[in-house]
C-alpha positions in Angstrom: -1.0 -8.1 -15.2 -4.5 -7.2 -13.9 -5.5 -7.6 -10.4 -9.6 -7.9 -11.1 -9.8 -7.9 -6.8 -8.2 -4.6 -6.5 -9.9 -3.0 -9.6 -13.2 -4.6 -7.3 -12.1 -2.8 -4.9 -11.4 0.5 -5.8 -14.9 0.9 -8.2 -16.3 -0.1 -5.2 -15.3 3.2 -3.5 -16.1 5.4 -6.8 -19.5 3.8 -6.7 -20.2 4.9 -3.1 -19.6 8.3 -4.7 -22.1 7.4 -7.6 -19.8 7.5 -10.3 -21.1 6.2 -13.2 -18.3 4.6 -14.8 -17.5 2.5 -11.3 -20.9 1.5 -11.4 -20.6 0.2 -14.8 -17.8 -2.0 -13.9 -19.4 -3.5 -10.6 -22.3 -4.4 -13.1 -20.2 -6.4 -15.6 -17.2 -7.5 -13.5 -20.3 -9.1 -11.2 -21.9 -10.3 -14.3 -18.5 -11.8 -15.7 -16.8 -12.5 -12.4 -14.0 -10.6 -13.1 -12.2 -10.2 -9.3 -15.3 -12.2 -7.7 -17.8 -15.2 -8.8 -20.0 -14.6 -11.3 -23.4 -13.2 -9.6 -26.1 -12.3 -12.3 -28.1 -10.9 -9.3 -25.3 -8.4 -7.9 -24.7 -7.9 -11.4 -28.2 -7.2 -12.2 -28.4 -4.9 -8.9 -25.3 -3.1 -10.4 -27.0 -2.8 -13.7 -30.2 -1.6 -12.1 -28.1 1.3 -10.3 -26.6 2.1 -13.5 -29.8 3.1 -15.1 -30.3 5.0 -12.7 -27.6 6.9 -13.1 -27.4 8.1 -16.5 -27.0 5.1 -18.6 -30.3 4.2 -19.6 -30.1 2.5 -23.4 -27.1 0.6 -22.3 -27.7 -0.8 -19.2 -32.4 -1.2 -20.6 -30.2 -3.4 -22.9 -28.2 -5.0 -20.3 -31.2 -6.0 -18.0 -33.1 -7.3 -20.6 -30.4 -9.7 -21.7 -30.0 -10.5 -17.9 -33.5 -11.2 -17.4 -33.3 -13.6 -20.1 -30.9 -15.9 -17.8 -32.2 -15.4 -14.4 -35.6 -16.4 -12.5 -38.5 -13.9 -11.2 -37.1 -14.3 -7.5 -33.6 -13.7 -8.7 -34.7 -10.7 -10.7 -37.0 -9.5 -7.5 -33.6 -10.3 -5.2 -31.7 -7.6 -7.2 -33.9 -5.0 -7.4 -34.5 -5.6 -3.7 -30.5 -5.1 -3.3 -30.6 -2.0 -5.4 -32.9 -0.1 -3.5 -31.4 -0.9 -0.5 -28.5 0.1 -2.0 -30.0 3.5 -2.7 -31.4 3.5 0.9 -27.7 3.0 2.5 -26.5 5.8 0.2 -24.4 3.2 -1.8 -22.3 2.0 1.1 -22.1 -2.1 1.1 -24.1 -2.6 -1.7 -25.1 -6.2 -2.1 -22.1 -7.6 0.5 
C-alpha cells in the first residue's frame, strides 16, 4: 500500500538538496494531490523549480498545460513561491 504523505514527505527533503527527481514528484503529487490537496499553484512552483533544474522540455510542457487551467494571479503566485523558494535555498518551499 502507498503512503502518498510519507512519500510527501521524504521528496520534500531530497528537494531541499535539489534533487531533480524529488522535485519532479512535488510538482505532480501537488498537481495530482497525491499525499496533499491538489494545488495547481504549488504544483506550478514545483514545476517552475524543475525547469530550472535540468528538466526543461518536460516540465516547458508541463507549465504550459498548467497555464492553460490557472489565472494570471495564480500563475504570478507560483512564480512568486519559486523564487522565494530559491531565495530560502529550498527549505519550506510553498508551506
Amino acid at each position: 500500500e502507498q503512503d502518498f504523505k510519507e512519500a510527501l514527505y521524504w521528496y520534500t527533503l531530497a528537494a531541499e538538496k535539489k534533487k531533480l527527481g524529488a522535485i519532479t514528484k512535488l510538482a505532480n503529487m501537488n498537481i495530482l494531490g497525491y499525499g496533499t490537496n491538489s494545488d495547481l499553484v504549488l504544483g506550478y512552483m514545483w514545476t517552475e523549480l524543475e525547469k530550472l533544474n535540468g528538466s526543461f522540455n518536460t516540465s516547458t510542457k508541463k507549465l504550459d498545460m498548467l497555464s492553460e487551467k490557472m489565472t494570471i494571479s495564480q500563475i504570478k503566485e507560483a512564480q512568486r513561491l519559486a523564487n522565494e523558494c530559491i531565495e530560502k535555498k529550498y527549505k519550506n518551499c510553498g508551506y
